[in-house]
C-alpha positions, 0 to 999 in steps of 0.5 A: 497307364502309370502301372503300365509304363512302370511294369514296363520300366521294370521289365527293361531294367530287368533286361539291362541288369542280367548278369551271367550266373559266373558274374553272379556268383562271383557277386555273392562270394565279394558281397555275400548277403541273406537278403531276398531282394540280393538274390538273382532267382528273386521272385516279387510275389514270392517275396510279397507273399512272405511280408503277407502270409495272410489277410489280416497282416495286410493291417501293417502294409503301410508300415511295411511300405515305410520300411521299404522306401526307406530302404530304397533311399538309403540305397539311393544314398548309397549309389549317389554316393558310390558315384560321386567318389568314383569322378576323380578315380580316373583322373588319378589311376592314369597319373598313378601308373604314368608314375609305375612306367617310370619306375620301370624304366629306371629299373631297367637300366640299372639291371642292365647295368649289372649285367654289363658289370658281370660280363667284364667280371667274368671276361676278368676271371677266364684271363685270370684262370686260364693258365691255371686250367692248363697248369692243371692239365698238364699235371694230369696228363703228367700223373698219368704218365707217371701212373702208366710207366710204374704199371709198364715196369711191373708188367715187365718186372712181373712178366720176367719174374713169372717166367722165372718161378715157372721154370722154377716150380715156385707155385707159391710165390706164382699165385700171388705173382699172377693175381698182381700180373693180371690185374696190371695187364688190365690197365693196358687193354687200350694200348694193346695197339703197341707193339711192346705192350702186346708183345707184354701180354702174349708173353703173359698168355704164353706163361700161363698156359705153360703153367697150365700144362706144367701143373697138369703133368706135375699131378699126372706125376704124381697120380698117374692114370694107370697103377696104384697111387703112389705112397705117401702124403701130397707134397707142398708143391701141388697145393701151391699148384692147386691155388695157381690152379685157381687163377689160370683158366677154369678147365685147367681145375676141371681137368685136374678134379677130373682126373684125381677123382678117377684115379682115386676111384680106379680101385673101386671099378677092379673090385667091383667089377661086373664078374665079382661075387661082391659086385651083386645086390646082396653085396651091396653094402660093401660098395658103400662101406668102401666109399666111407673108408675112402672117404676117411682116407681123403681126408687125413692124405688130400684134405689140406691139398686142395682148396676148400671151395673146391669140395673135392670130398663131395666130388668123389662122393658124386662121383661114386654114386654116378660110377655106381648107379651105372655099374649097377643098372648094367648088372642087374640088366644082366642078371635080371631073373635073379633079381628078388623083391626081398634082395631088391628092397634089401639093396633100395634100403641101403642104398636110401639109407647112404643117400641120407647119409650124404645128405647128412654129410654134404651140402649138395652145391656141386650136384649144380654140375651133374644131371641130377637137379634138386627135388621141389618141395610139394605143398605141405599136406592139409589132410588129417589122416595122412599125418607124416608118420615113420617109414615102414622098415623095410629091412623087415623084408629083406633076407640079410642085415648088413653092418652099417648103422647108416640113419634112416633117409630124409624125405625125398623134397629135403635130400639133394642126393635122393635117388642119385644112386637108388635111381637105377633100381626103378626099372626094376620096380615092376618086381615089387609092383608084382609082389604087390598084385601077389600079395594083396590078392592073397590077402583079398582070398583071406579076407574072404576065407575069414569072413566065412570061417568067422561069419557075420558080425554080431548085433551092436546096439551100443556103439553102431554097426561094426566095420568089418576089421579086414577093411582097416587092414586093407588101407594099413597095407595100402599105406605101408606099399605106398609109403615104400613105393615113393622111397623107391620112386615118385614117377611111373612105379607109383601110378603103377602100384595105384593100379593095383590099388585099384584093382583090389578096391574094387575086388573088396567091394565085390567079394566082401561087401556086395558078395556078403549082402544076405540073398531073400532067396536061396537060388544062386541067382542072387539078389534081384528087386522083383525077387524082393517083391514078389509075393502071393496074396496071403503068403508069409513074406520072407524077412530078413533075420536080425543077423542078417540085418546088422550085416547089411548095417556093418556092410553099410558102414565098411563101404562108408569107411572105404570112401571116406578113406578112398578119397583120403588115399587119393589125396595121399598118392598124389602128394607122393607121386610127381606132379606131372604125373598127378592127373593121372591119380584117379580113384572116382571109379572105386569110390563110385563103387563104394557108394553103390554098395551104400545105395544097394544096403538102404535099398535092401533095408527099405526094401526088407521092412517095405515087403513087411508092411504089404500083407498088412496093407493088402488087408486094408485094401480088401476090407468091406469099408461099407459095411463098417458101422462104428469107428473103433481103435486100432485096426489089424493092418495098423497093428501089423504095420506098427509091429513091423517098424517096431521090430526093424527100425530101433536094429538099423538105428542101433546099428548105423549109429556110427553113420546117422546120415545113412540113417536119415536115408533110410527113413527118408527112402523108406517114407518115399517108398510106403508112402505112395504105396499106402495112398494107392491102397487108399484108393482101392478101399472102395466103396467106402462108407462115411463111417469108413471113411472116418467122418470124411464129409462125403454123404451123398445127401450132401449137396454137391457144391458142399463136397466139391468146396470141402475137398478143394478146402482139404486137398490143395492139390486140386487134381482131377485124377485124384478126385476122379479116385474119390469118386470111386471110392464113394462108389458113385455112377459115371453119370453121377461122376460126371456131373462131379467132375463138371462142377469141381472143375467151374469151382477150381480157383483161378491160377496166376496169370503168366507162364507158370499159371496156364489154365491146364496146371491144375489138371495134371500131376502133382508138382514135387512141392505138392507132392511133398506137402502130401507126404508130410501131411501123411507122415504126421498122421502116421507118426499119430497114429503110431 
């Protein structure tokens, strides 16, 4: 009973004293302890099984009771002691903070104190400066006013002296006088509702559009619209002009430009005219050789007359080149059927040629004005083989060599004035594309002519298949028309010309590369597979010559030559051509046809060495494998195999060293092709022998379980038709065969379950794996026996 009522004491104690884990935790932080009876988790058999891990500690039990009761009666001490000091703590916290309220009272009343202190105090200082804030006005509105009449007085002063000087022409002191005017009036734009201060800025608008107009005759003058300029340098007076030019409003500078620019260039138009024997392309350099001199001429007369910022030596140089692409688009819309491709890239070359010499000269800030915008410059190019190289020349084709020594042209992306001029030939390109087409279809016939007259290449065996030479002089003629075509033009001419390039990739393939491939036949049919094939039981079979072979090789690298090159030229045209126009750059289809001419030479090499080897493999087929009776060397067949790769394999090597890939295709092409075949000659050598078969365990005195196990053991395909063939080949009975079949079939090894292991997988084809792993079993034999 006393155990009893102690657990349930405990259990109540347990109840009163359980503390929230937050109280808990703050407990542990306050009072941090490793003692396990401080914990709130502690367990008392735990604890118990700790102090008495086995039977013979429980010897010290009473010693570990002592230690525990003496722990609690310190603890009681504790507590006693805790309680005790805690009866007089209430007793002196309430007298302590009766104390603390008092304290804050006094506290209260001498902040308030203070603050009535610091209202007098502020009330004190607003009457002390009260009648400084309105001294302190006064004088700003009194400053004010003073600062305003002295503006209003030389308003007026500077109102009636500009009237003055403009009457008098004196620009010079007008230019500063104007400035100062201007700025003034500024300060008045909020008293414009004063009738005087008004009247003070119509006054100062009326004087300068008088101004305006003034200075505007004065240059009308002085370089009159119709006639000749009048002799003699620019007086002091339009330069002054020029600087009041700059404060009045911007169209009086415009007009002003506008019309010294077309006086200066009246000369040009009566020379140049449509009817002139020099207004023609051939002529072309004189225009330019005109405007240099003008320029010349500028320079030493008008140089200090106008403004700096005004450029006007680029201005005239503009506009020259506006004026002369105009004049020359309209002549030559006139006399197009005189026009050339010699006289046409003549006139381009010395036009690009004067671009880059404003480039050179001139900084192009005034193009900003015109319709022709800076060119972007395009990402630079990350391809090897099109390195940036000089420019072709193109007076090379051009029937005359003017005198002027002008520096080639800058890269269209780095010269501002590419094609302000040149722009006008580009409807004219068509001339030069044509030319292009002419050009490079003669020099497809030459190719062919060249090919026949010089016939196939010779046997390399040192450095591999010799490209055929014509292929790099295709692309170094391909290169040269697309490098003068995008002097010419980086728009629609270029996808023009890539057209013809196109055009003529193709016609390469087609009548030096597929044409020239060796026929097996001399009917003019060509090349077909069944002709490849075709043979007679014991007939000679038609190789191709060791001529013939390394012409198939040395096509075979031209065509790999072409598309990587190809594809380098595509690359190439669509850097050049516009970047709206780069979609349109696509030459998949010639590289396509590249890559059939590579497929058609491995095909015709796999195809030559495999008709080879089918004589020999029809001997082994035709053999009377069950009368062999000892196993000796080297059969004929072998023989004639081995010969066969002999004599082919080391030729095509030595020649497609230079492209080893296509090597590698050849031999994987031509393992893929005589492979199957060997094997299906296997299966017609029957009936076969044991002898014959090369100690393959297939004796019929075997016992079937035994054949059954070792050809699943040998063969991991485990096809039912392949065995089926065995069968054949030991010349077993169908009824026999059946049982065969029956018996291979319970002892197949069950597959994996799941989708890819259905019962039926074993019974078809062989998978590619399987496949695979035949033809390489078979390959190492061969590589054996060979």
């Amino acid at each position: 009973m006393m155990e009893e009522e102690e657990l349930e004491f405990v259990e109540e104690l347990e109840a009163v004293l359980q503390l929230t884990p937050d109280v808990q935790l703050a407990i542990e932080q306050v009072f941090p302890s490793q003692d396990p009876l401080d914990r709130a988790d502690f367990n008392a058999v735990e604890y118990i099984n700790t102090l008495f891990p086995t039977e013979q500690s429980l010897a010290n039990i009473d010693e570990v009771v002592n230690k525990i009761r003496l722990k609690i009666r310190r603890l009681d001490d504790n507590i006693r002691t805790v309680v005790r000091g805690q009866t007089n703590v209430g007793q002196d916290g309430r007298q302590a903070l009766e104390e603390a309220q008092k304290a804050i009272q006094q506290l209260f009343g001498k902040i308030k104190d203070i603050k009535d202190k610091a209202e007098k105090s502020e009330q004190m200082v607003k009457e002390i400066t009260r009648d400084i804030k309105q001294l302190d006005h006064a004088k700003r509105h009194l400053t004010t006013s003073i600062t305003t009449l002295n503006h209003l007085h030389m308003l007026a002063g500077g109102v009636d002296s500009l009237e003055a000087m403009t009457r008098r022409r004196q620009y010079g002191e007008v230019a500063n006088l104007l400035q100062g005017v201007m700025n003034v009036l500024e300060h008045f734009h909020k008293y414009m509702g004063i009738p005087q201060i008004r009247q003070l800025s119509e006054r100062v608008k009326a004087a300068q559009t008088e101004l305006g107009q003034q200075i505007l005759a004065d240059f009308e003058e002085t370089f009159p619209s119709q006639g000749t300029k009048r002799p003699g340098g620019p007086s002091n007076v339009l330069r002054d002009a020029c600087l009041v030019a700059n404060i009045l409003d911007p169209r009086i500078k415009q007009e002003i430009i506008k019309k010294f620019i077309k006086q200066h260039l009246s000369e040009y138009l009566v020379l140049f005219q449509e009817n002139q024997d020099v207004a023609w392309l051939d002529k072309i350099d004189r225009r330019y050789a005109w405007i240099k001199r003008q320029l010349v001429d500028y320079e030493e007369k008008y140089g200090r007359m106008f403004p700096r910022e005004w450029y006007m030596t680029e201005r005239i140089a503009v506009e020259f080149c506006h004026v002369t692409r105009t004049e020359l688009a309209k002549i030559m819309r006139t006399r197009a059927k005189e026009i050339e491709v010699k006289l046409l890239l003549f006139a381009i070359q010395r036009t690009t040629n004067f671009e880059g010499f404003l480039a050179k000269r001139f900084s192009g800030c005034t193009l900003t004005d015109g319709t022709l915008k800076k060119l972007e410059s395009p990402p630079p190019s990350t391809n090897p083989f099109l390195e940036d190289e000089p420019a072709p020349e193109l007076e090379e084709l051009a029937t005359e060599k003017g005198d002027l020594d002008q520096p080639k042209k800058p890269k269209a992306p780095d010269n501002p004035f590419h094609g302000i001029v040149s722009k006008c030939f580009e409807p004219h390109l068509y001339v030069y594309i044509e030319s292009q087409d002419k050009n490079l279809g003669e020099l497809i016939d030459r190719f062919v002519a060249d090919f026949k007259a010089q016939g196939p290449p010779k046997p390399n065996t040192d450095e591999g298949g010799a490209v055929l030479p014509s292929c790099a002089d295709l692309f170094v003629y391909y290169k040269k028309c697309m490098v003068q075509c995008s002097q010419l033009s980086t728009g629609e001419p270029m996808i023009a010309l890539t057209t013809i390039f196109q055009k003529y990739l193709r016609e390469y393939a087609w009548k030096i590369l597929s044409g020239n491939l060796p026929k097996t036949t001399s009917s003019s049919g060509g090349l077909t597979i069944s002709s490849l094939l075709k043979e007679k039981e014991g007939s000679e079979v038609a190789k191709f010559t060791l001529e013939e072979l390394c012409l198939i090789c040395s096509i075979l690298s031209t065509a790999e030559y072409c598309l990587a090159t190809t594809q380098q030229l595509e690359e190439k045209l669509k850097e050049k051509v516009d970047v709206s126009l780069i979609e349109r750059i696509n030459l998949t289809g010639e590289m396509d046809t590249f890559s059939t001419v590579i497929s058609s030479s491995i095909q015709l090499l796999v195809q030559d060495l495999d008709a080879a080897c089918d004589p020999a493999l029809t001997a082994m087929s035709k053999m009377q494998w069950q009368n062999v009776e000892h196993v000796g060397d080297q059969s004929p067949y072998v023989t004639s195999v081995i010969l066969h790769i002999k004599q082919n394999v080391p030729i095509i090597r030595d020649n497609l060293a230079s492209t080893r890939k296509y090597f590698t295709q050849f031999c994987i092409k031509f393992a893929n092709s005589f492979i199957p075949k060997f094997i299906t000659h296997i299966f017609k050598c029957k009936p076969i022998s044991m002898v014959g078969a090369e100690q393959v365990v297939m004796a019929p005195h075997e016992p079937l379980v035994v054949f059954v196990d070792n050809y699943i053991k040998l063969l991991t395909d485990c096809n039912t038709e392949t065995f089926q063939k065995i069968l054949d080949m030991k010349g077993l009975k169908r009824s026999e065969q059946s049982n065969m079949l029956e018996l291979f079939r319970q002892r197949l090894p069950t597959p994996p379950s799941g989708p890819e292991g259905s019962s039926s997988l074993s019974l078809l084809a062989p998978t590619p794996e399987q496949e695979s792993s035949r033809i390489r079993k078979l390959e190492k034999l061969i590589k054996k026996r060979l």
